[in-house]
Every structure is written in C-alpha cells, then in structure tokens.
Phi, psi and omega in degrees: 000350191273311162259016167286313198292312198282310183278330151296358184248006171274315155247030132315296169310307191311309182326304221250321158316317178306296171356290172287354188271323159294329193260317168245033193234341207219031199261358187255357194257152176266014149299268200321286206288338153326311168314312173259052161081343197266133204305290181228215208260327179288322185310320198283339201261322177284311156302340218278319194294325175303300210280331221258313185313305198291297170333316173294312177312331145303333179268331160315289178308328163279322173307302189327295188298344196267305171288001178246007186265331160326287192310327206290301156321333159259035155095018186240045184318263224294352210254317206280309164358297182290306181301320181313313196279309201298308178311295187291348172288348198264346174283333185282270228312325187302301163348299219257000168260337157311286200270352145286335163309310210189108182278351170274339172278032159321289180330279197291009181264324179282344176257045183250293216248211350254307158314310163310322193279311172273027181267307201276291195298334141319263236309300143352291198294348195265000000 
C-alpha cells in the first residue's frame, strides 16, 4: 500500500501541473480554454486572468504533495504524510466540487480527483 499511496499521490501532483500548465500558461489558446467550456476568444480573454489564478492553486498543491512525499521519505512520516493527505485531499475535494457544479465536467473531474482519491485511501490502508 505504500507504494501504491506513493506513486498515486505522484501523479496526482503531475496531474495538477498538466493542470497549471492549460490554465495557466496555455489558456488563450482554443484547444485549451475549450476544455473548460469556455466558447470563444472574448470569453477566453474575460476569464483568462481568474483560470491564470487557479493554475497556481493547482501548482501549489502539487509542489505541496511532491514535498510531503519528500519528507515522507526522509524518515519524516507525520509532516510528509500530513502534507500528502492535505494536497491530495484538497485535489479530490476540488474534484467533487467541479462535477457538483457541472455534471458535464464529470470527465475531467474523475481525471482530477482519481489519483488523488487513491492516494488517500492507500495512505488510510498504510
């Protein structure tokens, strides 16, 4: 379980980096700000600073889980533990609040949340 916990909760983080990498680096292009629903170039232009905001919050969270998978590994259990269950609790709940918003972003909330949700329960099993 342990290292179930540990490579699920790795990509989970990569996830959220792809994640800060559309919103927030590559969100003016319409491949992208499509994914999230958004129609055209004005729309994409009104949104873009809010989706540029988010992108970090996404790039946090992964450094955060990236760095508690560090501590964990160096003999530092309860701080990187706790940072792992905190990044990945906070990528599902971000999940589960995407696809109660908007049940059509089911897709992209399950590849949001699926890793994350099995990090922690490995992590729970370990």
């Amino acid at each position: 379980m342990l290292v179930l916990c540990h490579v699920a909760a790795l990509l989970a983080a990569i996830v959220h980096v792809l994640i800060w990498v559309m919103e927030s680096l590559r969100f003016s292009r319409p491949e992208v700000y499509r994914r999230f629903r958004v129609r055209d170039d004005t729309e994409a232009a009104a949104i873009r600073p809010w989706a540029f905001n988010q992108g970090f919050y996404n790039l946090f969270l992964a450094i955060g889980t990236v760095v508690g998978l560090i501590l964990w590994a160096s003999d530092h259990d309860a701080a990187g533990k706790a940072m792992v269950a905190f990044g990945c609790g906070s990528m599902l709940a971000a999940a589960l609040v995407l696809v109660a918003t908007d049940r059509r972003m089911a897709r992209a909330a399950t590849f949001q949340g699926a890793f994350p949700l099995v990090a922690l329960v490995a992590l729970v099993l370990t």
